[in-house]
N, C-alpha and C positions, 0 to 999 in steps of 0.2 A: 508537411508532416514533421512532427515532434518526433525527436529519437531519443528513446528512455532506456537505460542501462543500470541495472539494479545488482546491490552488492550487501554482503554485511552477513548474508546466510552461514548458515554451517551447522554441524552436529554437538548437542549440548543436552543435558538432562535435564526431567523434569525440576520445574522451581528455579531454573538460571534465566537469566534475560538474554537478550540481542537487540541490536539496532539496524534496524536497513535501513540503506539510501537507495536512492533511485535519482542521479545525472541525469537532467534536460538540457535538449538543447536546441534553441528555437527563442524570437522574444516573443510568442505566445504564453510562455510559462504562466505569467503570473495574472491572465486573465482570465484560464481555465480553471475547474474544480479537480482535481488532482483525487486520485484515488487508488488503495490496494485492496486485490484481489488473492484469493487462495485455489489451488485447485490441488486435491488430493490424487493418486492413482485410482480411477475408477470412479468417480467423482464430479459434480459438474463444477465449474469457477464461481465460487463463494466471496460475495463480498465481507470486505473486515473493516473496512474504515476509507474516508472523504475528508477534504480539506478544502474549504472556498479559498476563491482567490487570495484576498486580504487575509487569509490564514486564523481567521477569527470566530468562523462555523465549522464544526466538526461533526461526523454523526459515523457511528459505531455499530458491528453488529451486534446482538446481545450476548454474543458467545465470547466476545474477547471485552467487553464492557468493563474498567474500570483495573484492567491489567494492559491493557495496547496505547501508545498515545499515537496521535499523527501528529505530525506538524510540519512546515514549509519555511525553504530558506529562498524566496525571490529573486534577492541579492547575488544567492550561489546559485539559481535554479535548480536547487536539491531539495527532493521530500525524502522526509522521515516516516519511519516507523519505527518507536520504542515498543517491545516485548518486555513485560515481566510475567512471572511466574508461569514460566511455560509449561505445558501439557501435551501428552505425546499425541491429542487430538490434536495438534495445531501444526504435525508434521503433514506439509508440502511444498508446491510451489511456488511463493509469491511473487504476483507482478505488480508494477505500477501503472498505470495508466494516465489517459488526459482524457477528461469531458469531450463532446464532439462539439457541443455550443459552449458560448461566451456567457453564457448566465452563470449567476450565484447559486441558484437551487442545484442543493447535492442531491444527486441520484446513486443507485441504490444496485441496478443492474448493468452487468458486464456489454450489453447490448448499448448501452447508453454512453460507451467510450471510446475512441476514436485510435488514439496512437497506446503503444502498448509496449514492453521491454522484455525481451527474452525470459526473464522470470530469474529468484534465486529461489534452492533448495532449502527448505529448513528444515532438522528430523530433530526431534526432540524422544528421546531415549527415555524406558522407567525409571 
């Protein structure tokens, strides 16, 4: 098992950015598809964005499309998530997770992920 420990959250206004990491630790890191998820109060866990292994395929959901970057440090066994222009829709919890197979194809659902990190809070204010 991969153990993921995700940081970077906190409280900020709409229109500010943030960056989360998410710590692995295992040398499976850099052969799974790496991915963060959201889950609001009352809400099911939404995915927001996937990173292949080689950190070279990306896929997004439409809702954070062209304001979220992911991206992967191998090296440090750290994934990112850059936030810009936030919206008080994008207050909750984020986890990071690992793919459960060794394949390139990014998937999509929360079902599809094997290890997972306690989650950081994000609240984004009017």
């Amino acid at each position: 098992q991969v153990q993921l420990v995700e940081s970077g959250g906190g409280l900020v206004q709409a229109g500010d950015s943030l960056r989360l990491s998410c710590a692995a630790s295992g040398r499976t890191f850099s052969s799974r598809v790496m991915g963060w998820f959201r889950q609001a109060p009352g809400e099911e866990r939404e995915f927001v964005a996937a990173v292949s292994g080689s950190g070279r395929s990306t896929v997004y959901a439409d809702s954070v499309k062209g304001r979220f970057t992911i991206s992967r440090d191998n090296a440090e066994n750290t994934l990112y998530l850059q936030m810009n222009s936030l919206k008080p829709e994008d207050t909750a919890v984020y986890y990071c997770a690992t793919d459960r197979t060794y394949t390139e194809i990014i998937k999509k659902q929360w079902y599809d992920y094997e290890d997972w990190g306690r989650g950081t809070q994000v609240t984004v204010s009017s």
